[in-house]
C-alpha positions, -999 to 999 in steps of 0.1 A, spaced: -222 133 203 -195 131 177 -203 133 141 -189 104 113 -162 123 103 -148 126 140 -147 93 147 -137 81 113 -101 81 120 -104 59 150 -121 35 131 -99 36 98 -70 30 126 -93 3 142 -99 -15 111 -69 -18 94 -51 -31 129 -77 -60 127 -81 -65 85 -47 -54 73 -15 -70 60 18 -66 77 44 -45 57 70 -29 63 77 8 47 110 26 41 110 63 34 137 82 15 163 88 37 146 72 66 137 39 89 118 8 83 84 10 96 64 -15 102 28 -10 98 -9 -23 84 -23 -19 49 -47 -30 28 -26 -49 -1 -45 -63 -26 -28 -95 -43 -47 -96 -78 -37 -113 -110 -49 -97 -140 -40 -114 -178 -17 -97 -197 -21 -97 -237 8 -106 -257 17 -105 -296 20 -144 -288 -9 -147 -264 -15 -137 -228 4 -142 -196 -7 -136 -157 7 -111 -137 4 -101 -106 -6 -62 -100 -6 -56 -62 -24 -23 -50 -14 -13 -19 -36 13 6 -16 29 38 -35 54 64 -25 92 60 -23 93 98 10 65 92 21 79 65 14 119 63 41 124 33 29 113 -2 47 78 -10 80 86 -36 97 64 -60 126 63 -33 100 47 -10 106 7 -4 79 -17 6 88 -51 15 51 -76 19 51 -102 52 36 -124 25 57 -119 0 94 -119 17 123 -114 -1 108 -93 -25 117 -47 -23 84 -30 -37 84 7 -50 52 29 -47 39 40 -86 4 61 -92 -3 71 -59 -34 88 -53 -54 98 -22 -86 80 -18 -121 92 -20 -122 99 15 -90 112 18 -78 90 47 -56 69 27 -26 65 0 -33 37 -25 -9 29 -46 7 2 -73 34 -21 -62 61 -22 -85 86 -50 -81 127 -33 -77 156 -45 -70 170 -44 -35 
């Protein structure tokens, strides 16, 4: 019989196939990948001198197993739900399980 941590990486891969968002991720140097992620489309409220605005602060979560390098700023990201719009990585940190980068999206330009 297999213990959780054996079969945790077949269902992280499982998962995110079935729950994820589409993107597509660039390395340095390298080609366009597509691949699922868990993006996470919040707006938090900004506070102003004048008042407060709403931005958006996407945080993004991509499988180690996809991605075994840790994300760079010369990393692009580009959203199926968002097109048009280039995406750099910023604070990228492993997760609590270790299984995944998560990251900000940063809005660049193309």
């Amino acid at each position: 019989m297999k213990t959780l941590e054996e079969l945790e990486a077949g269902l992280d891969a499982k998962c995110i196939t079935v729950l994820g968002d589409t993107i597509t991720y660039r390395p340095a140097g390298g080609a366009a990948l597509s691949l699922k992620a868990y993006v996470n489309h919040e707006d938090v409220a900004r506070s102003l001198d004048v008042g407060q605005a709403i931005e958006q602060q996407m945080t993004c979560e991509v499988l180690r197993s996809d991605v075994p390098v840790r994300p760079g700023s010369a990393v692009r990201v580009t959203l199926a739900k968002i097109p048009g719009k280039v995406f750099q990585p910023v604070n990228v940190t492993l997760t609590a399980s270790g299984t995944h980068w998560a990251f900000d999206l940063k809005a660049v330009n193309a």
